[in-house]
N, C-alpha and C positions, 0 to 999 in steps of 0.2 A: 364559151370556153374553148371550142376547138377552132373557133375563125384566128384566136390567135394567140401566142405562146405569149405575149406580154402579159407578165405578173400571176401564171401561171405553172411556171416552169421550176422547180425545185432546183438548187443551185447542185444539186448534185445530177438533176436527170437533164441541167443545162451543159454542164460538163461532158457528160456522155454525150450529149449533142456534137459540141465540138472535137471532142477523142476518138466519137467512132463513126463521123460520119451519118449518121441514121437520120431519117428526115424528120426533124420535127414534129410534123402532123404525126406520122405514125406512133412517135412518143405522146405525144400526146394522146393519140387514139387510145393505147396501152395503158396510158394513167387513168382514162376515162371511163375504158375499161375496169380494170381494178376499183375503183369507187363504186361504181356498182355493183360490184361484189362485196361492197365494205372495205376494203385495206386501205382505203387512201381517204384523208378527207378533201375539201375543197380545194385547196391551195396543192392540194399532191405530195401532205404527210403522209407518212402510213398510223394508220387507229392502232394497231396492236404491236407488242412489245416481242419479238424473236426471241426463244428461247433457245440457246445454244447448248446442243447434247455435252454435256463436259464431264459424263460419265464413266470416257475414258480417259480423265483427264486425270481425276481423280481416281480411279480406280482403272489403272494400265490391265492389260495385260504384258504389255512389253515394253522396254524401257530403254532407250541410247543415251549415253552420255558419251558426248562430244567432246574431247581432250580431257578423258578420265585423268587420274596421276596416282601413281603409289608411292611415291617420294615426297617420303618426310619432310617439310619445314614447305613444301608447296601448298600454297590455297586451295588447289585442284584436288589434292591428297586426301583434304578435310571435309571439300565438299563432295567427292567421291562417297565416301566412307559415311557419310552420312546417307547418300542415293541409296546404296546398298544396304543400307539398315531399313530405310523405308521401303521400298522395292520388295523387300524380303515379308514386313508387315502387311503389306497391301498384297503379298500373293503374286506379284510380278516378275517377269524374266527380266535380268538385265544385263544389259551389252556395251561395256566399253569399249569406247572408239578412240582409237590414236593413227598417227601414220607412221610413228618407229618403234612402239610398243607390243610387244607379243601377248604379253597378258598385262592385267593389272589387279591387283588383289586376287592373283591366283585364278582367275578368270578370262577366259581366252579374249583378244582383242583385234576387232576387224581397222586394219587401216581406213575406212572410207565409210561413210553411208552408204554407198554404192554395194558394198562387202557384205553388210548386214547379213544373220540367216535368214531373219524374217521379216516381214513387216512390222513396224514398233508403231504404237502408239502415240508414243514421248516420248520425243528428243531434248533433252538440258542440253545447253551451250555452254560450256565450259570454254569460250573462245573471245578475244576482246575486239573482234569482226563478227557478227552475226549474219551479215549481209551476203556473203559470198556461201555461205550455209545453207541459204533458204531455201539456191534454186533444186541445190540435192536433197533435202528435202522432197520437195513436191515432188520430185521425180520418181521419190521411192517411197513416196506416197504417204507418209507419215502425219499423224491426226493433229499432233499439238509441238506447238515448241514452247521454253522456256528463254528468255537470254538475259541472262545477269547481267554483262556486259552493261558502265555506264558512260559516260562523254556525250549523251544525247541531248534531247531538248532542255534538261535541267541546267545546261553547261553554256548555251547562249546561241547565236544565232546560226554560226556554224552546226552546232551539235542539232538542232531544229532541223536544218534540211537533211543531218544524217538522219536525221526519225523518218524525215520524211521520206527518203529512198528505203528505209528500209519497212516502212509499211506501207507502200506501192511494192513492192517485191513479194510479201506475205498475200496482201490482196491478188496479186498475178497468181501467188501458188495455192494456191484453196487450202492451205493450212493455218489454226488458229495459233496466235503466238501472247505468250505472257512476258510483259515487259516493255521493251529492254529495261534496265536500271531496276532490276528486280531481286528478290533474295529467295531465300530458302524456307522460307515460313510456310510455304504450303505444304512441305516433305517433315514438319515437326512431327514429332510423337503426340498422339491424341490419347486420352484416356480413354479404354475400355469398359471401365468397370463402373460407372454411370449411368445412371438410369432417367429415362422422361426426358421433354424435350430440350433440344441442344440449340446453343448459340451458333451460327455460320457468321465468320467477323471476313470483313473486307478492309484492306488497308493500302492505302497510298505510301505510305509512310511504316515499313515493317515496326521498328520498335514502337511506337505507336499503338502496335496492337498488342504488347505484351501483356499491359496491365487485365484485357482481356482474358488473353488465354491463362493466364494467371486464376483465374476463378476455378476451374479444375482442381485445383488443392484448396480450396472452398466448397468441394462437391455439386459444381455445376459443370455440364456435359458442353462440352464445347467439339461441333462435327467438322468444320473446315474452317481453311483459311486460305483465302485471296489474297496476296500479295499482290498490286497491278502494278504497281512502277508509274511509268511514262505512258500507258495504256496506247502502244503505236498501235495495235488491236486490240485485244480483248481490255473492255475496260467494267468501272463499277457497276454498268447498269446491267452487262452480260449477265454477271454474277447475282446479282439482285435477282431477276427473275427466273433465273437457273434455283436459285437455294431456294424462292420462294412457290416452287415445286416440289421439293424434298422432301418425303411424308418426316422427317422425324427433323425436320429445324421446327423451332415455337419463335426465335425470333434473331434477325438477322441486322447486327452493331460494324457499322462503317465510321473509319476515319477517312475523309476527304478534302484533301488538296484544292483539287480542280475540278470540273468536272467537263468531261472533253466533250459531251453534246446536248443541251439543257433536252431536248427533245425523247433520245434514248431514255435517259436518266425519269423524265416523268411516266412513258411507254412501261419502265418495267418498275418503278413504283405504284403504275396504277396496276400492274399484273399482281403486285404482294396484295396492293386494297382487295384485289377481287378475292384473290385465295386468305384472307385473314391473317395475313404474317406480319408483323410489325416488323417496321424498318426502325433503327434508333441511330442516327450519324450524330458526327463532330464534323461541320463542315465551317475546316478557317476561313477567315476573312470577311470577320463580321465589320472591321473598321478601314475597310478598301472605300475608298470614295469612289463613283461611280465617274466615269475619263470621258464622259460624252456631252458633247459641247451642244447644248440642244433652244433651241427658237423660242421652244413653249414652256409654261410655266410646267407642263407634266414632264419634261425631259428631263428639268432642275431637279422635281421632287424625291424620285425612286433611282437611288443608288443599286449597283449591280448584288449588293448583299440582300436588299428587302425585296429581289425579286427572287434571289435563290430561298430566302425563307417563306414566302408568299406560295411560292412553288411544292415548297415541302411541305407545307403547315394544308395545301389544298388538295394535296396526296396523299398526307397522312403519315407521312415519314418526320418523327417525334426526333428534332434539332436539340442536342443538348450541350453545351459548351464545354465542359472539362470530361476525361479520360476519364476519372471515379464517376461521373454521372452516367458515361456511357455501359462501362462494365454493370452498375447497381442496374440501374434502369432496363438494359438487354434482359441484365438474367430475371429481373422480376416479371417481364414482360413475356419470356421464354415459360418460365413454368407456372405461374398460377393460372387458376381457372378462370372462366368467364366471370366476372362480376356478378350477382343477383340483386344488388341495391347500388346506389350511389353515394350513400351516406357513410360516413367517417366517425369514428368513436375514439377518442384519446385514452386511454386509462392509464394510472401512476400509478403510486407510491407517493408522491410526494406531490403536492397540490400545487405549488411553485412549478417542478417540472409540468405537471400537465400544461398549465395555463402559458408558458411559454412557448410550447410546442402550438398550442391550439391557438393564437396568436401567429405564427407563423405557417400554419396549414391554412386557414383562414382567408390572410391573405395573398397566401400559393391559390387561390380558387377553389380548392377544397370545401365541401359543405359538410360542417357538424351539426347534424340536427338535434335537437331538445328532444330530449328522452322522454317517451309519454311519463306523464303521472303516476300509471300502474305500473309501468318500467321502473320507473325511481322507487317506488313504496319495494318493489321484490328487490330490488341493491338494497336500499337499507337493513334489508333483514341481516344481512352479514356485515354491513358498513355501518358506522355508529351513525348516528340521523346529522349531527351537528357538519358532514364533510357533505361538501358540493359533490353529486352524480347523475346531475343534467345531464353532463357533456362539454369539458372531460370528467372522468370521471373519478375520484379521487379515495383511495380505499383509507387511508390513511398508514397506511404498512404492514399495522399485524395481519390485519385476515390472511397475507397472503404467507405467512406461516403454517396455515391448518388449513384443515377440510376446505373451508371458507373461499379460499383462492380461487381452485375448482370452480364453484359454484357461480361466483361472480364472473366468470370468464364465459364460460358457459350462459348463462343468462344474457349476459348483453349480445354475444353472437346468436342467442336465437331469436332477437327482436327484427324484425321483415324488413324495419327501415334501417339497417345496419347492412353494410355490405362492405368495409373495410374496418379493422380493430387495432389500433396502434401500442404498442404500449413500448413508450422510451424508457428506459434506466440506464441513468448517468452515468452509474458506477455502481462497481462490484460491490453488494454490502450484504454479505452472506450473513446466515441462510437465508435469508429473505429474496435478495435478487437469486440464488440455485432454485430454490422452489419456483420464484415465479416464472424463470425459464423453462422449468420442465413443465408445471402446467400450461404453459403456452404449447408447448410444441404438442403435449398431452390434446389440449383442448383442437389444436390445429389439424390432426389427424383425423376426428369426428366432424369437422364441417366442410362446407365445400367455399366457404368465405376466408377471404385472404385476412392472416396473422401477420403485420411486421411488428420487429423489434429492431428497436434501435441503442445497442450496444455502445455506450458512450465511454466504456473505460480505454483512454490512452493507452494501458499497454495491451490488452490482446490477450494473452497468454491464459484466463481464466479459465478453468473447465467447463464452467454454465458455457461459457463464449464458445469456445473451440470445439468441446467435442457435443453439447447439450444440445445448443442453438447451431452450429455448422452442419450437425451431424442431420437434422432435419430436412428433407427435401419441402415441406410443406410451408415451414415459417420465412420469410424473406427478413433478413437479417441486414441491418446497416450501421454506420459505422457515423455515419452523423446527422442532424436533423435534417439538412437542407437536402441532401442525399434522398434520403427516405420520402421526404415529400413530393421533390420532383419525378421521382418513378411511383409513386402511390399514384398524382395527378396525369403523367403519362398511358399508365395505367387504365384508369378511369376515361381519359380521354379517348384511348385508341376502341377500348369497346366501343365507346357511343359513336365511335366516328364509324365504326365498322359494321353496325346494327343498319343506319342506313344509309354506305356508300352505295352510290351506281355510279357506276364510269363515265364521266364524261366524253369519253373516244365514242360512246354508243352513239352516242347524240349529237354529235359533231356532224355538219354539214356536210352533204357529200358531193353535193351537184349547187355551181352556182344559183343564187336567186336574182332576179327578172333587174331588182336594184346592182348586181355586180354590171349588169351591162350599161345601166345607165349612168354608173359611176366611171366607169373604163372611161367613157365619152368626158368626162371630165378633169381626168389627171393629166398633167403636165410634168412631164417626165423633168428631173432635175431642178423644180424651180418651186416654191412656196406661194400658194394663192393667195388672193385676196380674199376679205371677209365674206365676199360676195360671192365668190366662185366657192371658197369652203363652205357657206349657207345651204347652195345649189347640192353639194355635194351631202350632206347631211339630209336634204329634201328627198334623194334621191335612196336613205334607207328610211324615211317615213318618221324620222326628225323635226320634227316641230321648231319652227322659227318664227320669227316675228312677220307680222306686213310690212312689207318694203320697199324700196324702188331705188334703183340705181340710176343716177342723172347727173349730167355735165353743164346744168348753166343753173342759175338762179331762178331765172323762170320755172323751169321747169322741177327745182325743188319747190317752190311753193306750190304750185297744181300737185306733185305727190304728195305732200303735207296735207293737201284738202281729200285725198286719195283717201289717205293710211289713216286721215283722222289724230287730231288735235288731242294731245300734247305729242309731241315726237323728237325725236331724237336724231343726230345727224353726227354722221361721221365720216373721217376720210376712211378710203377704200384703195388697197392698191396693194401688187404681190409680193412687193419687199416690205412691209410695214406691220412690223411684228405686237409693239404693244404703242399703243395711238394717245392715252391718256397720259404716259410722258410727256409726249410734243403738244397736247392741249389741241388735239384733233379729233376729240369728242365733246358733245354739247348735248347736256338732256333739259329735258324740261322746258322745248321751246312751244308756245301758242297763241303764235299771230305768225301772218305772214310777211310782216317786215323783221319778224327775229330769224324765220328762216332764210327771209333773202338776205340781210346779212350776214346770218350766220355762214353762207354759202362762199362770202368772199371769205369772211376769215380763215374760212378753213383752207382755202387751194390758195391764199398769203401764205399762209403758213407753212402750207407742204412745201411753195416755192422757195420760200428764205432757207427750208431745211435738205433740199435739194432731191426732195421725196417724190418720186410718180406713183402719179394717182389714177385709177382707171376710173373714177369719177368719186360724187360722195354719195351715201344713203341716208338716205329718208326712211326713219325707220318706229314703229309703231313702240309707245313708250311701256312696260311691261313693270307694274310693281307687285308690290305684294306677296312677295313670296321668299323663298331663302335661296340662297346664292351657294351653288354649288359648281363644281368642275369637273369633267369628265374628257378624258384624252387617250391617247394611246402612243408609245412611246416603240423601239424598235432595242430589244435586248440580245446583246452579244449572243447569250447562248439557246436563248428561249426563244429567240425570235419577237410575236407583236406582243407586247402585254398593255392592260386597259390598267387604267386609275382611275377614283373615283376620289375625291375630296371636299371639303369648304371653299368655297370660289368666293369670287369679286377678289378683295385685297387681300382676306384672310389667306389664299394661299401661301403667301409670301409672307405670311407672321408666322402661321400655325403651324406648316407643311404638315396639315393633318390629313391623311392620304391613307387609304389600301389600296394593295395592286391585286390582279391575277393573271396569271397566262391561260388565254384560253388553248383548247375550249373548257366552256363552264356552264351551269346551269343556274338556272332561279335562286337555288337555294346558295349559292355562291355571290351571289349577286347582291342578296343580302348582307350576306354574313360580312362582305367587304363593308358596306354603310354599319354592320354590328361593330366593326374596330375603329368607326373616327372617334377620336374625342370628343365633338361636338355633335356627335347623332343625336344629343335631347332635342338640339334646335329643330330636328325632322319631328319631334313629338308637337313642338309646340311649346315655348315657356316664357314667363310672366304673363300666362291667360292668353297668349296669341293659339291660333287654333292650327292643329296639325296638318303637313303637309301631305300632298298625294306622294306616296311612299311607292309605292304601284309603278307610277308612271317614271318616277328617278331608273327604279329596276329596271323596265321596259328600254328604257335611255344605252341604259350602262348593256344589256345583251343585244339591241341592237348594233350599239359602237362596237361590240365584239361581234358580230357578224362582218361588220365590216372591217376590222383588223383580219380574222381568217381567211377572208374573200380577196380584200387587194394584197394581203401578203405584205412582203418588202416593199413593194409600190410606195406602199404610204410608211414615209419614215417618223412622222409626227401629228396628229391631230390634238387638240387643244379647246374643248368648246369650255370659255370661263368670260361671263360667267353662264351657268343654265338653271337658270329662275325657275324654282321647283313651286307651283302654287298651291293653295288649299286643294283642301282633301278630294279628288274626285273632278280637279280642274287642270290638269297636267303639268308638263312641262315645258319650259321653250328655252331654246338655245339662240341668247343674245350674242352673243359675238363664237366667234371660229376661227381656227388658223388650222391650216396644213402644210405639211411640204410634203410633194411628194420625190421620192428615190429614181 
């Protein structure tokens, strides 16, 4: 690694190369350093996520506002006037700044940064230049800025390179800045008077995050809020691993745009996995087709959206599409307890309601389990015998008038295999829905097992609703089925994901292995190999191929045919020739040697009529018996290398049945990817064929990801399809390959 900077060099510690002069080797020395200490992995990412103090970001002691205003009908006016409200909340001095104003709201006013009395904290920009602000800033030392100010990258390509001078300016002044294109959402009024733990919401998009903070007059604790704008610095991933520090966040709701560095972004996701914090985003742009023009059949498969959810789904940060899911699903995620069971109980009123819900909980992945036998006999004591209380469980209505309610509530939450109790009511149908409201929240204060109800009356206004069920810290309360289920299975998910994550940054490579050097010797900077030299390459992480031989005359495929052994296979070979059973320049199943010598001319006819070089053809050992699978590694805008794993030979290209991941990743990941194809039975084995080695696919897919983290950018594409997985306990082999490398 240190003879030399190719495909080692991080594009950002290349940069530094060229800006400041410094000699390579020594940077390099420096990164090689650092990995042994842990902070970098192979390639010269960094393993852990920066946690930025923003404690006096939020919580100033001093405070500048840059072109205050007290003059009525100005914007300045409004936004002032609100600084000074919060400033005053938060306990902070604050200092309006003008250059022809004496005071402003009766508060003295220095013309300059420079003037200041003291050091500030935060500075807000009240200025539609930010830029020429900054270097006074830094000069008088000030911790954070704000800048409203919009025209920046949201506005096109002009307004792009203004972002970009002005976060090259911020990076020169060692101050953190929020924005530009930002608003006032972090200076709202927070409710004090809430109790247990609070929502921290991050927004791209301020209105966006209203429906959010909106849960506060629903009596949930909401403690910050991120506004990032255009994130020229401080962006969502800061904030993520800052809140998911914060002894009193329970869980931490992002609306996200963009995200400005897939790498940040999974650093401080994986810093919430370690500390226990659920992440719950809205990240748009689930139907962006993915803009890259790629060789291999894994370029085609994985759009730039199934990497960003591949991403989050392997961090653990819970993707939910609409603004109601995210609000429901934060707050439930925020205050109930640890889970003790996994199992789901539906209970009604009404035996239609149940059964429609438990139909769709079902198949949300939810498990309702069958209520023992002894379970059911103590329900019936209060339920007439003739009503279903398997699960769901169905009271028929009265009981929950009398004593009876109680007791059946009570009873199912104290069964061991019960760890979530639902109980939907469609509509207000007093006394019956008042009572069974209060016995829930009644019931819900005695156990440490989560209570939802799902409130289905359209208008809201009831008292059971508002003050019975709202008024409850215990009960999680929603508003419609689909709602309620997707945070009940969020829920349940983020425990079990969280009982037993380990970080992948642990286990990530730090120091190349003995195959990065033998693969280095193999790339061809700028150009796509041939099947041959992609084989060699694959050989070289301990990739299983076939017996082969690369040859240029007839002759000499028939003596490798007697080599490699009978039946075999031949193909052309050569570094522009991306899929060859188009041009009908593969041949299997040949055995004799007049099929191979003729086969020999047909094929270099054929390249010739198609105008195809060939670096010769292979004779290659014939490989059946097993399932056809595909494995490759693709190069993602924001994430850098990520692996795919699929159904190979043709089925690619019908099924595009695929999971991706970005490494790094572990065993259990490697799995879990072959857990999401559609066609994972065919790994079982079906109509009596006998199961493949499962083992060795695993084995396949963490070594291709060793060598996506090792060559980096290097390799913009590999493609092994297909990779004949055979019986159990007899490995794999990777029939054909393509690469290109960067």
């Amino acid at each position: 690694m240190l003879g030399s900077t190719h495909g080692t060099l991080t594009t950002d510690f290349r940069a530094r190369v060229v800006a400041c002069g410094e000699e390579p080797y020594a940077i390099v020395h420096s990164m090689a350093a650092a990995a042994a200490e842990g902070d970098l992995d192979v390639s010269g990412r960094p393993l852990h996520a920066s946690v930025p103090d923003l404690d006096r970001f939020f919580r100033p002691e001093s405070v500048a506002v840059i072109g205050a205003s007290d003059t009525e009908g100005r914007p300045n006016t409004g936004i002032t006037r609100q600084l000074i409200g919060w400033a005053e909340r938060v306990g902070a001095r604050l200092h309006p700044v003008h250059p022809s104003r004496k005071s402003v709201f009766g508060r003295a006013c220095s013309p300059s940064v420079a003037d200041l009395p003291e050091q500030v904290d935060l500075a807000v920009l009240l200025v539609g230049d930010p830029l020429p602000v900054v270097e006074e800033l830094a000069q008088a030392k000030v911790k954070f800025a704000v800048a409203f100010a919009s025209g920046f990258a949201e506005t096109g390509e002009e307004g792009a390179a203004a972002q970009e001078r002005l976060a090259a300016a911020v990076e020169r002044s060692g101050l953190r800045l929020l924005g530009p294109n930002t608003n006032l959402n972090a200076f709202e009024k927070f409710r004090d008077d809430l109790d247990g733990p609070a929502i921290a919401l991050i927004t791209q998009s301020g209105h966006q995050g209203r429906p959010v903070y909106a849960l506060q007059e629903l009596g949930v604790r909401l403690s910050h809020w991120a506004p990032t704008g255009n994130e020229a610095d401080l962006e969502t991933a800061d904030f993520i691993s800052y809140f998911s520090q914060r002894p009193e966040v329970g869980a931490i709701a992002c609306y996200v745009e963009g995200l400005k560095d897939g790498r940040s972004f999974l650093l401080a996701a994986d810093r919430a996995a370690r500390a226990g914090v659920p992440v719950v985003a809205v990240k748009v742009g689930r139907t962006e087709a993915g803009a890259r023009t790629a060789a291999s059949h894994t370029g085609k498969l994985t759009g730039a959206d199934q990497v960003v959810d591949a991403a989050m789904r392997q961090f653990g940060v819970i993707r939910v599409d609409g603004l109601d899911e995210l609000q429901d699903t934060a707050a439930l995620l925020a205050r109930a307890r640890k889970p003790q069971a996994d199992g789901v109980v539906v209970y009604s009123i009404s035996g239609g309601t149940g059964a429609h819900f438990s139909d769709l909980a079902t198949g949300a992945g939810l498990r309702l389990p069958t209520l023992s036998q002894e379970k059911q006999r103590e329900l019936h004591e209060w339920i007439p015998g003739y009503l279903n209380v398997a699960n769901p469980v169905d009271n028929g209505g009265h009981p929950v008038g009398d004593w009876r309610g109680r007791k059946i509530i009570d009873a199912i939450l104290a069964d061991p295999a019960v760890g979530v109790l639902i109980c939907p009511i469609t509509g207000p149908f007093p006394p019956m829905s008042d009572k069974l409201a209060q016995d829930l929240v009644d019931a819900a204060e005695t156990t440490d097992k989560l209570v939802c109800v799902v409130w289905g009356s359209p208008v809201g206004t009831e008292d059971a609703y508002r003050t019975t069920l709202l008024g409850s810290s215990r009960v999680a309360t929603f508003r419609t089925f689909g709602n309620c289920i997707t945070a009940v299975k969020a829920y349940l998910d983020h425990h079990r994901f969280a009982a037993s994550y380990r970080s992948p940054f642990d286990e990530a490579p730090r120091t190349p292995s003995p195959s990065f050097r033998k693969a280095q010797a193999l790339m061809r900077p700028g150009r796509q190999l041939s099947e041959h030299a992609a084989k060699q390459l694959l050989r070289a992480y301990g990739i299983r191929v076939p017996r082969e031989q690369l040859v240029t005359s007839a002759a000499a495929a028939v003596r490798a045919a007697g080599q490699v052994g009978y039946p075999v296979v031949m193909k052309a070979s050569g570094a522009r020739l991306a899929h060859k059973t188009e041009l009908g320049l593969v041949k299997v199943g040949l055995t004799s040697a007049s099929q191979v010598r003729d086969t020999y001319r047909e094929l270099t006819d054929i390249a010739r009529y198609e105008g195809v070089e060939l670096d010769g053809i292979l004779v290659c050992q014939m490989v059946e018996r097993g399932v056809e699978m595909m494995v490759g590694v693709t190069q993602d805008a924001l994430f850098g290398p990520t692996v795919t794993v699929g159904l190979g030979g043709v089925l690619v290209e019908v099924l595009h049945d695929a999971a991706v991941r970005v490494p790094p990743f572990g065993e259990d990941q490697a799995r879990s990817m072959l857990g999401e194809l559609r066609g994972r039975a065919l790994l079982e084995g079906v109509r009596g064929g006998p199961p493949v080695d499962v083992d060795a696919l695993v084995e396949v897919v963490l070594r291709v990801q060793r060598m996506a983290l090792e060559l980096g950018d290097d390799l913009a594409e590999l493609d092994i399809n297909p990779l004949m997985v055979l019986g159990r306990g007899q490995g794999a082999v990777a029939l054909d390959a393509l690469a290109v490398c960067r």
